[in-house]
C-alpha positions as CSV (number, residue, x, y, z in Angstrom):
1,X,0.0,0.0,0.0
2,X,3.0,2.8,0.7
3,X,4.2,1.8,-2.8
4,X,1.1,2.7,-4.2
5,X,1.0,6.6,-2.1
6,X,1.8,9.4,-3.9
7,X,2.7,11.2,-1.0
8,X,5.6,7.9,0.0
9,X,7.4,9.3,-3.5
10,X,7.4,12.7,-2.9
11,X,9.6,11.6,0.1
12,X,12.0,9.2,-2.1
13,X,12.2,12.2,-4.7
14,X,13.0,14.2,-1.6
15,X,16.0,11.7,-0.6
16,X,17.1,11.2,-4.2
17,X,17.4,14.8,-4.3
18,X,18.9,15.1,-1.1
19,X,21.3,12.5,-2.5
20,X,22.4,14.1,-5.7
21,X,22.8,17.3,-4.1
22,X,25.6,15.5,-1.6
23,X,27.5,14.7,-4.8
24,X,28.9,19.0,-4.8
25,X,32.0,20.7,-3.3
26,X,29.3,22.0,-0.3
27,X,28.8,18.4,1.2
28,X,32.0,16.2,-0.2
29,X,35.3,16.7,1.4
30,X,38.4,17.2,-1.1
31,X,40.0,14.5,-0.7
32,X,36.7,12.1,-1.5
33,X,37.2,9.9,-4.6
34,X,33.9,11.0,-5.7
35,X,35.8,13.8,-7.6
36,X,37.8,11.6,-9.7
37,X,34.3,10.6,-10.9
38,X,32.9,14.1,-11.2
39,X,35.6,15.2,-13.1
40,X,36.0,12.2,-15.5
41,X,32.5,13.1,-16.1
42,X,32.9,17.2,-16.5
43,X,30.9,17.9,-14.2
44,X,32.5,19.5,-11.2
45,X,32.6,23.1,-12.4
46,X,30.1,26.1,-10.9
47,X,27.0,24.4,-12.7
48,X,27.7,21.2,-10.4
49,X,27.8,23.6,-7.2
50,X,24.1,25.1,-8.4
51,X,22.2,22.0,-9.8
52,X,23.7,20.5,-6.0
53,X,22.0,23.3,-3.8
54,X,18.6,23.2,-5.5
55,X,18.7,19.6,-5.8
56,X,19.4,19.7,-1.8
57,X,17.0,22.1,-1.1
58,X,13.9,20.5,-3.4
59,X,14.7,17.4,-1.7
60,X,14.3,18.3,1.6
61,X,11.2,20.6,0.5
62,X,9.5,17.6,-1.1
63,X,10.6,15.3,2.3
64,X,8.8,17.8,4.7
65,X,6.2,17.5,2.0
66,X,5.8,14.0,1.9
67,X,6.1,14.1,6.2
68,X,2.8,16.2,6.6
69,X,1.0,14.2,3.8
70,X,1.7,11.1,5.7
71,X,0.5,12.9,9.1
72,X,-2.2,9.8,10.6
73,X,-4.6,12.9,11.3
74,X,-4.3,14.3,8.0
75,X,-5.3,10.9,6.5
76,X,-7.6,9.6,9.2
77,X,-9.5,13.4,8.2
78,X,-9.6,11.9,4.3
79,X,-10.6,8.6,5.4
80,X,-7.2,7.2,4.2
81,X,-5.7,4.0,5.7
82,X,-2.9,4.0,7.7
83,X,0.2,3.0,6.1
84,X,2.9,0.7,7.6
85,X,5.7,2.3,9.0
86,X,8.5,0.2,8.1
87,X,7.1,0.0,4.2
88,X,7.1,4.1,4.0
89,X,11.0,4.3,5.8
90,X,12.6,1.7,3.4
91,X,11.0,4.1,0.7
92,X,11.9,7.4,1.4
93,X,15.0,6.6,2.9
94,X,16.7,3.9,0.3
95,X,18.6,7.2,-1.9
96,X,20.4,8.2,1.1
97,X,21.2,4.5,2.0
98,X,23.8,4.4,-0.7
99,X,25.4,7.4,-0.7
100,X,27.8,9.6,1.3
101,X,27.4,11.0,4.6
102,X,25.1,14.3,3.9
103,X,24.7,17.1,6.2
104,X,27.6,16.3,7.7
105,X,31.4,15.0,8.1
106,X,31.3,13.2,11.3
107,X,31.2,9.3,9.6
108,X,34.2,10.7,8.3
109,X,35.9,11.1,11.8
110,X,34.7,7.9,12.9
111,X,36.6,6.4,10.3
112,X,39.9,8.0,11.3
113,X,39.4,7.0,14.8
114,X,39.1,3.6,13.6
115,X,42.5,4.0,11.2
116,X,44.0,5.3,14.6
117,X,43.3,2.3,16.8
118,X,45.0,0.0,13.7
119,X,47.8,2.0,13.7
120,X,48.1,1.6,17.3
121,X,47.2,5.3,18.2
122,X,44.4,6.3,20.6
123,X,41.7,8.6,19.6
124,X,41.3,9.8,23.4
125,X,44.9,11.3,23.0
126,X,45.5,12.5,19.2
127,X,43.4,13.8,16.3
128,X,42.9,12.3,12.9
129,X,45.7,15.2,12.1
130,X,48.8,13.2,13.5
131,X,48.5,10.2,10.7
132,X,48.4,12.4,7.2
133,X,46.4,10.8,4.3
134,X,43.1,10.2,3.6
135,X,41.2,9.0,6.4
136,X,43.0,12.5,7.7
137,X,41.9,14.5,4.6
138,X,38.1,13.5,4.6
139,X,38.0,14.8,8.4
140,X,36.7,18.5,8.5
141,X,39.5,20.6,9.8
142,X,37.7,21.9,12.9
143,X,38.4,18.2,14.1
144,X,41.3,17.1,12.5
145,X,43.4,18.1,15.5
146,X,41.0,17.4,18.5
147,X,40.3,13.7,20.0
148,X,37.3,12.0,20.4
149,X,34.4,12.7,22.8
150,X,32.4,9.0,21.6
151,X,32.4,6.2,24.2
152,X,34.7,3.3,23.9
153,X,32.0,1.1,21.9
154,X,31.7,3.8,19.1
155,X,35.5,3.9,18.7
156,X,35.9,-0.4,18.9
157,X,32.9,0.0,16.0
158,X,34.9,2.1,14.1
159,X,38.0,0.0,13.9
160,X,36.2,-2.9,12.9
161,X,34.4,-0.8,10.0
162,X,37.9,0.4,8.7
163,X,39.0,-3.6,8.8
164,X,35.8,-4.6,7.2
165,X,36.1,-1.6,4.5
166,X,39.9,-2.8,3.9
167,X,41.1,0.2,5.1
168,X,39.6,2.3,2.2
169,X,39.1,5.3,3.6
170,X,36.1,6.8,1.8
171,X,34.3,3.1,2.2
172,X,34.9,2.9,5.8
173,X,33.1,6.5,5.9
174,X,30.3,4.8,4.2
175,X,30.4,1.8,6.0
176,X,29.3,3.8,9.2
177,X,26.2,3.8,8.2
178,X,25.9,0.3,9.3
179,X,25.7,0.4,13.0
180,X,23.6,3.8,12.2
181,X,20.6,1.7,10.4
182,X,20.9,-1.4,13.4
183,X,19.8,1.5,15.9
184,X,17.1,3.4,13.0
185,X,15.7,-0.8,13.0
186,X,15.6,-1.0,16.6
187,X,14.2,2.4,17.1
188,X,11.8,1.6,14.4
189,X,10.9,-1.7,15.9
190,X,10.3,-0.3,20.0
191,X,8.9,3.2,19.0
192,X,4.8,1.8,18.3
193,X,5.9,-0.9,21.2
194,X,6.5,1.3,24.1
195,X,3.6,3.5,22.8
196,X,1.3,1.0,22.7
197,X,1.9,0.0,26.3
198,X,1.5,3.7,27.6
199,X,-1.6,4.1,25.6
200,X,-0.5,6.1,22.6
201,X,-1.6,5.5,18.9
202,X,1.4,3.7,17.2
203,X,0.9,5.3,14.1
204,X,0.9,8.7,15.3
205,X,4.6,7.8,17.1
206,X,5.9,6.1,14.6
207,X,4.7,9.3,12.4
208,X,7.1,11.7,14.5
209,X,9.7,9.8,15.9
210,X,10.8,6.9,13.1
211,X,9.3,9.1,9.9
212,X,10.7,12.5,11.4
213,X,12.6,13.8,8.6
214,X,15.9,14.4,10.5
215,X,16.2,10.3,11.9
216,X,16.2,10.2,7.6
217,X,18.6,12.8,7.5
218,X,20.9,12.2,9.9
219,X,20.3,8.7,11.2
220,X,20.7,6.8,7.8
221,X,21.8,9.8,5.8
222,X,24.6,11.1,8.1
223,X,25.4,7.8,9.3
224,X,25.8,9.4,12.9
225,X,26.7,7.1,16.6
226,X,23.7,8.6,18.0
227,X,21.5,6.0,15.9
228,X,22.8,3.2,17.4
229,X,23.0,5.2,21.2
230,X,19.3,6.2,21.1
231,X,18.5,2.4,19.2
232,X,20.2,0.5,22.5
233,X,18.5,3.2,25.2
234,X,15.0,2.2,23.4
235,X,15.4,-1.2,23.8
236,X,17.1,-0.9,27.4
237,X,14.0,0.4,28.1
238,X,11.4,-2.0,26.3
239,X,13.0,-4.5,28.1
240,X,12.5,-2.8,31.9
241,X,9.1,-2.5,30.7
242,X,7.9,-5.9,28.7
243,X,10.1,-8.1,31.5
244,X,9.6,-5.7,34.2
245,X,13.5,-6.3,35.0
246,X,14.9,-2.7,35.1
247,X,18.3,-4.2,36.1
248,X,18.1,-5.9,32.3
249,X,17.4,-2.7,30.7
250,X,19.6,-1.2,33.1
251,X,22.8,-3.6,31.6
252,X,21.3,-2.1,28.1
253,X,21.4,1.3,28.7
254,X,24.7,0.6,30.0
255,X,26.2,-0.2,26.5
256,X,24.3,2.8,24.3
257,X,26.2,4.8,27.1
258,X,29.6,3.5,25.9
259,X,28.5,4.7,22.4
260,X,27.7,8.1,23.6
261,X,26.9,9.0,26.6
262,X,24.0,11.0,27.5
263,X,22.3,7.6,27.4
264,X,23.0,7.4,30.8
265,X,20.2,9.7,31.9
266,X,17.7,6.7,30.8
267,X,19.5,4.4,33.5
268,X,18.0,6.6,36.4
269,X,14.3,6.4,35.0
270,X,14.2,2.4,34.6
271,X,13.2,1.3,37.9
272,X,10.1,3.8,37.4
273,X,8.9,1.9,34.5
274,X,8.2,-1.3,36.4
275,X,7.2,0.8,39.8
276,X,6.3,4.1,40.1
277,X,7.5,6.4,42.8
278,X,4.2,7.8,43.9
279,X,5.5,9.2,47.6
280,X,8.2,11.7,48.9
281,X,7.9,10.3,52.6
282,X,11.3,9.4,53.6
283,X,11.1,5.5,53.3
284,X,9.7,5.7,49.9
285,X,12.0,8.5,48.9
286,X,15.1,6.8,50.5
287,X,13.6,3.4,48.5
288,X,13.3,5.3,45.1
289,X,16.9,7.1,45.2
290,X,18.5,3.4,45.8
291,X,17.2,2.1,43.3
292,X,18.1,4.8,40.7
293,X,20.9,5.0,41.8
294,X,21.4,0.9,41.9
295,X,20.0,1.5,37.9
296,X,22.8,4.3,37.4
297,X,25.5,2.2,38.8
298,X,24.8,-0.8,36.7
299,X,25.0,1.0,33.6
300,X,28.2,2.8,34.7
301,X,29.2,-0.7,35.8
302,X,28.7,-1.9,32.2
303,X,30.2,1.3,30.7
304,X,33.4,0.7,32.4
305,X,33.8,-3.2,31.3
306,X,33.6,-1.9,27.9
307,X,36.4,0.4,28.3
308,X,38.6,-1.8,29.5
309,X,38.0,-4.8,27.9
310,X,38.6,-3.0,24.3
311,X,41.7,-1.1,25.7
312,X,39.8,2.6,25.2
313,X,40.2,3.4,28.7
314,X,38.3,6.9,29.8
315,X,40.2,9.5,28.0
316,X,36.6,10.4,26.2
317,X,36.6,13.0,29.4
318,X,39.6,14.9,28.2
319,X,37.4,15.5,25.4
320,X,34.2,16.9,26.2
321,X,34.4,20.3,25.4
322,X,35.3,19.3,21.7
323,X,31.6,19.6,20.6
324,X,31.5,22.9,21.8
325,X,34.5,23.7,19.1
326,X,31.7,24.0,16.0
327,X,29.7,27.2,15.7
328,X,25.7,26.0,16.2
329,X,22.2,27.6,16.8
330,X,22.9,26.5,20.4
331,X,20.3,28.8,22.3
332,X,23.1,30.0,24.6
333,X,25.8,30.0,22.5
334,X,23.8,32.2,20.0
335,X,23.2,34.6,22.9
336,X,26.6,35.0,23.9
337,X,27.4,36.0,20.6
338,X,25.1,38.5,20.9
339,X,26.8,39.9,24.1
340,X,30.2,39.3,22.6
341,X,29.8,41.6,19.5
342,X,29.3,44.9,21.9
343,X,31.5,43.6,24.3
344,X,34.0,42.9,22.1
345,X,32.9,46.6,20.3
346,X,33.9,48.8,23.2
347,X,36.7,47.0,24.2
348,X,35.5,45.0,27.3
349,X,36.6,41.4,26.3
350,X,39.7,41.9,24.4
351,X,39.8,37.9,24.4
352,X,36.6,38.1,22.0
353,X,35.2,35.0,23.5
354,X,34.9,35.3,27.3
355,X,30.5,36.6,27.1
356,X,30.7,33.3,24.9
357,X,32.3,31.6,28.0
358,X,30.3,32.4,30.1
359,X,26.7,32.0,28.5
360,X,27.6,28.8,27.9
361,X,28.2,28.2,31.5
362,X,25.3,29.7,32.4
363,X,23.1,27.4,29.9
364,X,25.1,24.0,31.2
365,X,23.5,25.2,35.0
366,X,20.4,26.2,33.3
367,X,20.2,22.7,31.9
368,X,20.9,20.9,35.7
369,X,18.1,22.9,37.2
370,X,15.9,22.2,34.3
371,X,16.4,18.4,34.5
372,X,16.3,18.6,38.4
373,X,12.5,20.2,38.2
374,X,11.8,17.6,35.3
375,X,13.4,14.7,37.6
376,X,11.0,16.3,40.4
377,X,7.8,16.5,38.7
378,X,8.2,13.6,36.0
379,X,10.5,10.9,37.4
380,X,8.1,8.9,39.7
381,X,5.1,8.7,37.6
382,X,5.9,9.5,34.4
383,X,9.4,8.1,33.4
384,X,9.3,8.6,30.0
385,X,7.7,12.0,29.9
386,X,11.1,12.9,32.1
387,X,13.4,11.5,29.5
388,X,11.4,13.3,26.9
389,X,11.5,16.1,28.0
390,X,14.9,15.7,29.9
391,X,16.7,14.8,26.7
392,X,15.5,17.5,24.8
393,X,16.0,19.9,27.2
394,X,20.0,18.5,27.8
395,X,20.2,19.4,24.1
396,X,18.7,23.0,23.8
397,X,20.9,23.7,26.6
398,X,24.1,22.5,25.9
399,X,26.8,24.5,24.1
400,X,26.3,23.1,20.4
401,X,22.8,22.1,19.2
402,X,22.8,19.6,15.9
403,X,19.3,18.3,14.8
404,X,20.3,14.7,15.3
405,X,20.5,15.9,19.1
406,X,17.5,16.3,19.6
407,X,16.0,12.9,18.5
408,X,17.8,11.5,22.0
409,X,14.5,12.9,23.2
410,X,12.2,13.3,20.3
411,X,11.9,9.6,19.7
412,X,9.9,9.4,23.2
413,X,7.9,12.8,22.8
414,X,5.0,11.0,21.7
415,X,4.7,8.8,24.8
416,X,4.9,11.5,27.1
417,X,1.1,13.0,25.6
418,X,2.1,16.4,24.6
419,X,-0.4,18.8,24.1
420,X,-1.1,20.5,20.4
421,X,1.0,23.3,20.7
422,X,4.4,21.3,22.3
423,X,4.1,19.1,19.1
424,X,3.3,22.1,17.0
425,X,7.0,23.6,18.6
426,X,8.6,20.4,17.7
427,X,7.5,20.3,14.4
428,X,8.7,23.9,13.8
429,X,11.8,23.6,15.4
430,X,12.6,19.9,13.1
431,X,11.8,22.2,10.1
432,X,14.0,24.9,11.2
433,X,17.3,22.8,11.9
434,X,17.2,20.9,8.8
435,X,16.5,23.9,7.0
436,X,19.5,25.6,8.9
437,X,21.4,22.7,7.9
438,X,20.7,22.5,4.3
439,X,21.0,26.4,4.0
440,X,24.1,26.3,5.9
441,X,26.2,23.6,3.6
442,X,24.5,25.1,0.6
443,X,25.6,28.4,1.0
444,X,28.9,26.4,0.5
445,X,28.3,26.2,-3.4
446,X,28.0,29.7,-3.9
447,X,24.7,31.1,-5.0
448,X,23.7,32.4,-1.8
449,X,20.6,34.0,-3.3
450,X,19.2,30.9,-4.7
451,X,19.9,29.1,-1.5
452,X,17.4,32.0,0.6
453,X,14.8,31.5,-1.9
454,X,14.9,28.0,-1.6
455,X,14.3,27.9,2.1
456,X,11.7,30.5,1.3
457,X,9.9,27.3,-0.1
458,X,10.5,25.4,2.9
459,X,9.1,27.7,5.0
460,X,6.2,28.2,3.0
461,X,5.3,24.4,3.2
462,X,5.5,24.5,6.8
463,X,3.1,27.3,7.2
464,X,1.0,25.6,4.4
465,X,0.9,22.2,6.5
466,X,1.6,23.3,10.2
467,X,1.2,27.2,11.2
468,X,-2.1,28.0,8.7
469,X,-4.0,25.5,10.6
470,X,-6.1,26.1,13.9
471,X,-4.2,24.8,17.3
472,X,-6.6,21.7,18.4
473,X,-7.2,20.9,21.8
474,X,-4.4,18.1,23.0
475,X,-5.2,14.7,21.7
476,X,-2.7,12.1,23.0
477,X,-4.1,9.4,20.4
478,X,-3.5,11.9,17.1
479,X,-0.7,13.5,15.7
């Protein structure tokens, strides 16, 4: 049935469009072999960079497209059936499948972490930078010199990719898509399953969380770790809920931690899942903070036998500032920018990064209170409206903001019944980033005219779709 929907091929247009734009200077590194095919074809000259940004931008106009066609309300309202989630992914996401990472370098990196750890080198104390080549060339040079922030797990992933690839470097990039679509399966396997047992409509969380058009993007298209972090938290969680063992899913978080490690903010809601925490008298309280922190300590436990079983160790701490290095729409990062400029103006901050500084600190205690009061008023009863709302929050505050960040919490928004106008934000703000994105790379071609018009069109679709329409009461079942 989603081969036969006109709406599924506006989204595999979208993807292939998405996919040929990836093929210009904006989105391929220099030293990617796909310019030896360019070139023997002639076409790698200015048209190339044009015919690549509209391509990009149609394509990711025509995937929004498809993404509100396929809305279950939108075709419930028709009197349209319901489509099956899994048929309508492997459609509009096959293009991006088979091609380069897009919107981004990072499987690049991963690759030259894993060409480190075969050259006997560890990624928690040098950059891609110290072993010149390739797998050093296809790194963007904000991180060529910096070491990596990724848990032990990622990194033992990546060396095995670069073995499996035979140590091409442009196939090992590609390659890290792999573990990427295991965590898009599992997420799209546990997404209607924990919704089901909370008493949401499958459909409509399958609609935002496995359809969303930036798990497409940057899941399977970017090829990033977070897949396969997010993909193990899910099932950690499934697993304290169908078995009501949160230990089990505890030992499951555990690893997704050691791929990246804001997975370990699941570990504390598991015992919740199985029994809620419905008292603050002290022996209740005192009952409840044991056994979170029992949950935390497994998963720590677990993170730890993985780091020094493959020989990693803990040098990922060294490293976590190194996100922060990239310029993002980080809310707080964007306003100490704002600061900085006067500052900067008048002679205050002769440093010309210091208002950055310290915005950023400010937003990483903004983000600990924020979780605390979420912890406070979620936790207990409502687990995964906490980790919703916790993961989504850890992201808008942290120092850099990339869209795939905020699927650690998006893929659970749907279970924690938010009301009409916190979807209506979500959608807005998944429209915004991959927009940013798109314009952001494309801009990278050249015709930065053509690039604002373009997003023009992308706007319009989303007021067309999303902002036109009346704000309904909150409907838990429909999305």
């Amino acid at each position: 049935m989603a081969a036969s929907t006109r709406a599924v091929w506006f989204g595999f247009l979208g993807s292939l469009g998405i996919l040929l734009g990836s093929l210009s200077p904006a989105y391929l590194p220099q030293a990617s072999p796909v310019w030896d095919v360019l070139r023997a074809w002639g076409i790698d000259g200015t048209t190339t960079k044009i015919l690549g940004t509209v391509a990009t931008l149609l394509g990711l106009a025509l995937l929004l497209e498809a993404w509100f066609r396929l809305r279950p309300a939108r075709r419930r309202a028709m009197g349209q059936p319901q489509l099956r989630h899994w048929a309508v992914l492997a459609i509009v996401a096959a293009p991006l499948a088979f091609g380069p990472p897009i919107f981004s370098h990072d499987a690049y990196s991963y690759a030259a972490h894993g060409w480190l750890i075969h050259n006997n080198l560890s990624p928690y104390q040098v950059g891609p930078g110290i072993l010149p080549g390739y797998y050093a060339d296809q790194v963007a040079w904000v991180w060529r010199e910096t070491t990596a922030p990724y848990g032990p797990l990622s990194l033992w992933m990546s060396h095995g990719i670069v073995i499996l690839a035979g140590f091409d470097p442009f196939l090992s990039a590609v390659l890290m898509r792999a573990p990427a679509l295991a965590g898009v399966i599992l997420i799209g396997a546990l997404v209607p399953r924990i919704a089901r047992r909370v008493g949401v409509d499958p459909a409509a969380a399958s609609w935002f969380a496995v359809l969303n058009p930036i798990l497409i993007i940057d899941f399977v298209g970017g090829a990033h770790n977070d897949a396969s972090m997010v993909g193990l938290m899910l099932l950690g969680i499934w697993v304290a809920m169908a078995r009501g063992r949160w230990w089990l899913g505890a030992l499951v978080v555990g690893a997704a931690a050691a791929i990246k490690q804001p997975a370990f903010m699941a570990a504390v809601a598991l015992p919740f899942l199985v029994t809620p925490w419905t008292s603050w008298r002290p022996r209740p309280l005192a009952w409840a903070a044991l056994k979170a922190l029992a949950s935390l300590a497994l998963s720590v436990g677990v993170f730890a036998a993985i780091s020094v079983v493959s020989g990693m160790g803990f040098g990922w701490i060294n490293a976590v500032n190194v996100p922060g290095m990239a310029e993002t729409v980080s809310p707080f990062t964007l306003i100490g920018h704002l600061f900085q400029f006067p500052a900067s103006a008048l002679g205050w901050d002769p440093s010309g990064r210091a208002v950055i500084t310290v915005s950023r600190a400010v937003g990483a205690v903004v983000g600990v209170v924020g979780i605390a009061v979420l912890a406070w008023r979620h936790l207990g009863r409502r687990p995964l409206t906490f980790l919703a709302y916790g993961f989504l929050w850890f992201a808008l505050t942290a120092p850099a903001l990339h869209s795939w960040y905020l699927l650690w919490g998006a893929v659970l928004l749907p279970m924690a019944h938010p009301s009409s106008k916190t979807l209506r934000f979500a959608i807005v703000v998944t429209v915004v980033l991959l927009g940013f994105a798109a314009m952001t790379f494309g801009l990278r071609n050249g015709p930065w005219m053509l690039v604002l018009i373009l997003f023009g069109a992308v706007y319009w679709i989303m007021h067309t779709h999303e902002l036109s329409q009346p704000m309904d009461e909150p409907r838990p079942l429909s999305v």
